[in-house]
C-alpha positions in Angstrom: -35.7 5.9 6.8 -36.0 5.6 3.0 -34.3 3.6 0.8 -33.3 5.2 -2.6 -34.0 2.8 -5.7 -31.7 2.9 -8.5 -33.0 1.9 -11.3 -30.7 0.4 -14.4 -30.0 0.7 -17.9 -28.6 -2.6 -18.6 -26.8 -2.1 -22.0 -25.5 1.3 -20.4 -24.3 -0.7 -16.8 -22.7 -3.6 -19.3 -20.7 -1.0 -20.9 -19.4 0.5 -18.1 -18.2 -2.3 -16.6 -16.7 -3.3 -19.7 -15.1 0.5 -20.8 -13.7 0.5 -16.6 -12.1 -3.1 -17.0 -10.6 -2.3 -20.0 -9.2 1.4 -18.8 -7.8 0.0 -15.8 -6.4 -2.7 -17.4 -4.5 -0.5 -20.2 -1.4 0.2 -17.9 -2.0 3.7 -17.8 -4.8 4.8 -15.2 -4.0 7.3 -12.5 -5.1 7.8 -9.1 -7.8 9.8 -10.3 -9.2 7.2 -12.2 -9.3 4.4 -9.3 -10.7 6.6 -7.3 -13.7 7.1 -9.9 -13.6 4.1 -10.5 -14.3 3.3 -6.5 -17.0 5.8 -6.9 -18.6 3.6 -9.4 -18.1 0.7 -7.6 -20.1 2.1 -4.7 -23.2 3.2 -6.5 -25.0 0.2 -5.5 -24.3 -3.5 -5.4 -25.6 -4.1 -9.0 -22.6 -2.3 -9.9 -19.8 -4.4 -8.0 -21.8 -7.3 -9.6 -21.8 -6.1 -12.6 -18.1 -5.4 -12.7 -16.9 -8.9 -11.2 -18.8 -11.1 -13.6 -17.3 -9.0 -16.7 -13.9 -9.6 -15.1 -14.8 -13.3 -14.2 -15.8 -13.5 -18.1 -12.9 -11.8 -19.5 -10.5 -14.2 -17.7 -12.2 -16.7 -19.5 -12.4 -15.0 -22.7 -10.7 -17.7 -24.8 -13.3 -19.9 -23.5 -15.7 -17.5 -23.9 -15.9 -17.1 -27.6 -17.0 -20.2 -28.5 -19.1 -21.0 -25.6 -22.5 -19.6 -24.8 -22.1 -21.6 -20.5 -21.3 -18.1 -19.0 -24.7 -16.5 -19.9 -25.4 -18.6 -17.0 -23.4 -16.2 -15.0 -26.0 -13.7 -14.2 -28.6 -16.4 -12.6 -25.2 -16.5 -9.9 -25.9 -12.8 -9.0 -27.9 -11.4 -6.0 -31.6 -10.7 -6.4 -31.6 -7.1 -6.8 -29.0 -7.3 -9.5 -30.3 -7.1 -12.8 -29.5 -9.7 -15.4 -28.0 -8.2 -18.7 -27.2 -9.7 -21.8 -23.5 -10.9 -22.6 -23.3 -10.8 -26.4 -21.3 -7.7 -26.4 -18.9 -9.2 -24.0 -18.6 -12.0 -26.2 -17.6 -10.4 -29.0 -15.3 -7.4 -26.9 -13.2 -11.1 -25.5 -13.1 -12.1 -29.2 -11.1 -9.4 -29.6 -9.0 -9.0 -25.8 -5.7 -10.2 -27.8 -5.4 -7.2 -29.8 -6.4 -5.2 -26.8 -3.8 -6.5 -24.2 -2.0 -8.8 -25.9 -3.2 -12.0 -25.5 -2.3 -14.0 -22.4 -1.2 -10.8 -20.5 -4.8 -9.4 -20.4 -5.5 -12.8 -19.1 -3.5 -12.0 -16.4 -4.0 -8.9 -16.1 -7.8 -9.7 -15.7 -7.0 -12.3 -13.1 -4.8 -10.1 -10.9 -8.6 -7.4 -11.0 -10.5 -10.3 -10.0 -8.5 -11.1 -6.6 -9.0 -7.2 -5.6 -12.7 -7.2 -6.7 -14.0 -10.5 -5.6 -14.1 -9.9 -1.8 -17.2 -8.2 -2.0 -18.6 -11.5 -3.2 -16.0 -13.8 -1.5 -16.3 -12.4 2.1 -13.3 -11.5 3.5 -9.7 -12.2 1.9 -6.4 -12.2 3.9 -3.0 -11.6 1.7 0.7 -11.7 2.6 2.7 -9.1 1.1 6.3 -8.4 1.6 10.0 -6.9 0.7 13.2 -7.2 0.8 16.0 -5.7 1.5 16.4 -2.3 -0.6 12.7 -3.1 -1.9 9.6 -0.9 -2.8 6.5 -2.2 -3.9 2.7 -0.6 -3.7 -0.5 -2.8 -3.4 -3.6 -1.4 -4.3 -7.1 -2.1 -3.1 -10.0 -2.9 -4.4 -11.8 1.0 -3.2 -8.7 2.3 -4.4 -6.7 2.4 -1.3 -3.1 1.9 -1.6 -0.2 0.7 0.7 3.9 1.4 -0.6 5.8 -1.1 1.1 9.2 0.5 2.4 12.9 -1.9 2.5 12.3 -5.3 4.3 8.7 -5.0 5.1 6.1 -7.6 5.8 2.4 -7.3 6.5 -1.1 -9.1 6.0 -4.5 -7.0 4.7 -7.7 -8.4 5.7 -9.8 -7.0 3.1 -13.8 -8.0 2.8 -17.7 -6.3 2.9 -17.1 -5.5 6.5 -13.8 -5.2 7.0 -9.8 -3.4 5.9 -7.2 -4.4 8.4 -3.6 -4.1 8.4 -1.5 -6.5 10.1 1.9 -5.0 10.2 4.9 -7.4 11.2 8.1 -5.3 11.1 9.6 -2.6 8.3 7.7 0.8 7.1 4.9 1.8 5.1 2.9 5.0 3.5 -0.9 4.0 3.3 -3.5 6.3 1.2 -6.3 5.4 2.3 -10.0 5.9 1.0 -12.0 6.9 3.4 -15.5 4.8 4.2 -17.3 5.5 7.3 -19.4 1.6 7.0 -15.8 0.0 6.8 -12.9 1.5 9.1 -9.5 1.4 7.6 -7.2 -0.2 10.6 -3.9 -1.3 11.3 -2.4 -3.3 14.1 1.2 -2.8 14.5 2.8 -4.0 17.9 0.3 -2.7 21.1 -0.9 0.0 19.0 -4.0 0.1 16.6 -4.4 2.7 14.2 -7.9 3.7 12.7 -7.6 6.3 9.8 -10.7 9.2 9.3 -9.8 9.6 5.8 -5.8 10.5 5.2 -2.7 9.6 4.4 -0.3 8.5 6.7 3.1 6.5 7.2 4.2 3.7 9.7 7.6 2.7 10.3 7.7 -0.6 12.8 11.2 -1.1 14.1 10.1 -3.6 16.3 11.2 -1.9 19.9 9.4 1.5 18.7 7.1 2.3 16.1 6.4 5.5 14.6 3.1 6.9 12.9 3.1 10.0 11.1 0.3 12.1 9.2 1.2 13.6 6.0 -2.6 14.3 5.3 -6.1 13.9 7.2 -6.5 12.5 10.4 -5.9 9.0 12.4 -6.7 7.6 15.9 -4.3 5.7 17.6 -5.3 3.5 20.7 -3.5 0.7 23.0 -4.7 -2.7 22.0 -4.8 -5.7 23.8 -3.6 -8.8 22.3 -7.1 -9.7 21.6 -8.0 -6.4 20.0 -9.8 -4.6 23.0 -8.8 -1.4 23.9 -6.8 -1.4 27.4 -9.6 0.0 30.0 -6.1 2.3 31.0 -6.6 4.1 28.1 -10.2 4.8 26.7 -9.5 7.7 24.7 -7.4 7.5 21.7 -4.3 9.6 20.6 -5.6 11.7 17.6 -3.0 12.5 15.1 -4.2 15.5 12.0 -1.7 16.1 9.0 2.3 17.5 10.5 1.8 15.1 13.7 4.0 12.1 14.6 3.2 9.8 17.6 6.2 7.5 18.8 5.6 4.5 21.0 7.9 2.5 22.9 7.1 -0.2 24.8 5.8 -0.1 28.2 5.7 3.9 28.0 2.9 6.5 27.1 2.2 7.5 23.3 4.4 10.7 22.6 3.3 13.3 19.4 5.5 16.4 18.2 5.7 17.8 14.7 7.8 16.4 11.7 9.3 17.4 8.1 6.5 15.9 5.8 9.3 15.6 3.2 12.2 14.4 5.1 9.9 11.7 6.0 8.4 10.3 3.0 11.9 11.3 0.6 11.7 7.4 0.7 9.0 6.9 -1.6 11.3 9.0 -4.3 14.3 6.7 -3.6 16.0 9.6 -1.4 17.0 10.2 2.4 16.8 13.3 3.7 19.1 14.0 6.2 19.3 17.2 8.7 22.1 17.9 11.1 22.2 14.1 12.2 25.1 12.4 13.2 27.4 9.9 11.2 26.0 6.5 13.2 22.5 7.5 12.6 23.1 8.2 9.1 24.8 4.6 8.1 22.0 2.4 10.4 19.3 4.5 7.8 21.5 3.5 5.0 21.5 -0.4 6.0 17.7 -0.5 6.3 18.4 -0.6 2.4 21.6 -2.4 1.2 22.7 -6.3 2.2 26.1 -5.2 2.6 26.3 -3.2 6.0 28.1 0.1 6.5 30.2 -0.3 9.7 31.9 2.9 11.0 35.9 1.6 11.8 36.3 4.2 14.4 33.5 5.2 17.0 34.5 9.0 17.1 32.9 8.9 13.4 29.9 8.6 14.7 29.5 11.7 16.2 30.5 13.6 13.0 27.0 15.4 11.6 25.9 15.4 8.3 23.0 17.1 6.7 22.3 16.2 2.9 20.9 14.3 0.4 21.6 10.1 -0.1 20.7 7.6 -2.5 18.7 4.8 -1.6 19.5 2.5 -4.4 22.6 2.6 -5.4 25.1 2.2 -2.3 28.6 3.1 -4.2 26.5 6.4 -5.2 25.3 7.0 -1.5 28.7 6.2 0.0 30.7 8.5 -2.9 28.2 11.2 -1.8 29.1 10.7 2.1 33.1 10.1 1.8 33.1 13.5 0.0 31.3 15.2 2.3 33.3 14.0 4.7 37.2 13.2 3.4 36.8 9.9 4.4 37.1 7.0 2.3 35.9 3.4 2.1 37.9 0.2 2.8 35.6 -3.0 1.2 35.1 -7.0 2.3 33.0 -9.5 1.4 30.7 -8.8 4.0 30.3 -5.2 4.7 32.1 -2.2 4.0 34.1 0.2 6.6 34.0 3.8 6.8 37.7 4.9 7.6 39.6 7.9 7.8 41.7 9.3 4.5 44.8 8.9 6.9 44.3 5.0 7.2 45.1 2.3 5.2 
């Protein structure tokens, strides 16, 4: 098999690095951009080199202009990396306070270095979580992101050889980028999910977890708690984009179609409601609010309500479902009751 060379321009490679630390690092780079970015990055290894020791530097940079120590950076790199003068970097970190504004590209550059360095670092693992009526999104180093839904907690393994979720409880939509040398995984009770390239959300209520496609295609398999697939089940549950596979367990994997917007109105700060009854409708609402919504008489429940609610502001949500209703809401410390206009 042959081995295509690349060969390097080292002032044009130095630049680059520099021009993509600096455009990711302005606060205004799309999706688009990371993912050209990752196509950069992926060139060849001289480029991932290149890339981390301008980030390493500019972290420095304060250090840096004075100092001539980090030209010693490149005898660091691997063999088949070319060595390239830092002069312009010097002078470029002379001027990184008018850029970012002084310690917050500092930061900034520190925060690029944690995503990037795995590639040198071997494999990284890293907590992230939320809270009650939180939303947050982590990106990856090859661009991949995962939104974290309300109250969710997971761990990424991310390295050379490796991207594995390790998903605890709450939701999440991942957009993943796909790379046949480095699966994309995620663990999440007895199931493991591989993605092919897609974008897909899982929901983890602990009793039953959910995994729906909004794009591409994923594999989902029984795991043992070791990792090895169950010798039951050898061939995985394939999911493509408008599939949704609930597991419960100790019973089989079940798939059916779902609303693609229904189902992600989360990410826009929205639920999306269709015909459901009144007891479903409050437990979605106090996934999101510390203060739960507790129906006063059970024969509310079975009322059905199809509509738009708010997912961060709770008086706005309840307002929204009192109306639709003619109910009205009585208050406590503690949580607040759904009751009928009649009652007091």
């Amino acid at each position: 098999m042959k081995t295509h060379v690349h060969t390097y321009d080292p002032g044009k490679l130095e630049e680059e690095a520099v021009q993509w630390h600096v455009r990711l690092q302005g606060g205004a780079a799309t999706g688009d951009d990371w993912m050209a970015f990752t196509r950069w990055l992926e060139t060849d290894p001289a480029y991932n080199a290149a890339y981390d020791a301008v980030a390493k530097i500019w972290d420095a940079a304060g250090e840096l202009a004075d100092s001539t120590s980090f030209e010693n950076e490149q005898k660091t790199l691997p063999e088949n990396v070319i060595a390239f003068p830092f002069r312009r970097l010097r002078s470029a970190a002379r001027a990184r306070p008018v850029v970012f504004g002084g310690g917050f590209g500092a930061a900034i550059a520190a925060t690029l270095l944690v995503l990037v360095s795995p590639v040198f670092l071997g494999t990284q693992t890293t907590s992230y979580s939320t809270g009650v009526g939180e939303q947050r999104t982590v990106t990856l180093a090859d661009g991949s992101t995962v939104m974290l839904n309300t109250n969710t907690d997971i761990t990424i393994q991310y390295g050379k050889n490796i991207r594995q979720v390790n998903m605890k409880k709450g939701e999440a939509f991942f957009s993943v980028h796909h790379d046949q040398t480095r699966p994309f995984t995620v663990a999440v009770n007895d199931l493991k999910v591989t993605d092919i390239g897609t974008r897909f959300d899982i929901r983890n209520d602990l009793d039953r977890t959910q995994v729906s496609v909004t794009e591409g295609i994923v594999d989902i398999g029984l795991v043992m708690t070791n990792g090895e697939q169950l010798d039951l089940d050898p061939k995985p549950v394939r999911l493509t984009a408008g599939d949704q596979a609930v597991y419960r367990f100790g019973h089989d994997i079940e798939t059916h179609t779902f609303d693609v917007e229904q189902l992600t109105a989360w990410k826009q700060g929205q639920l999306v409601f269709e015909n459901d009854d009144l007891a479903t409708v409050t437990a979605e609402l106090n996934r999101y609010f510390d203060r739960p919504v507790i129906l006063a008489d059970a024969d509310l429940g079975n009322l059905r309500f199809s509509g738009v609610l708010q997912i961060h502001d709770q008086k706005r949500a309840l307002r929204d479902l009192t109306a639709f209703f003619s109910l009205k809401t009585k208050e406590t410390h503690s949580s607040v009751l759904l009751i009928h206009n009649n009652e007091s």
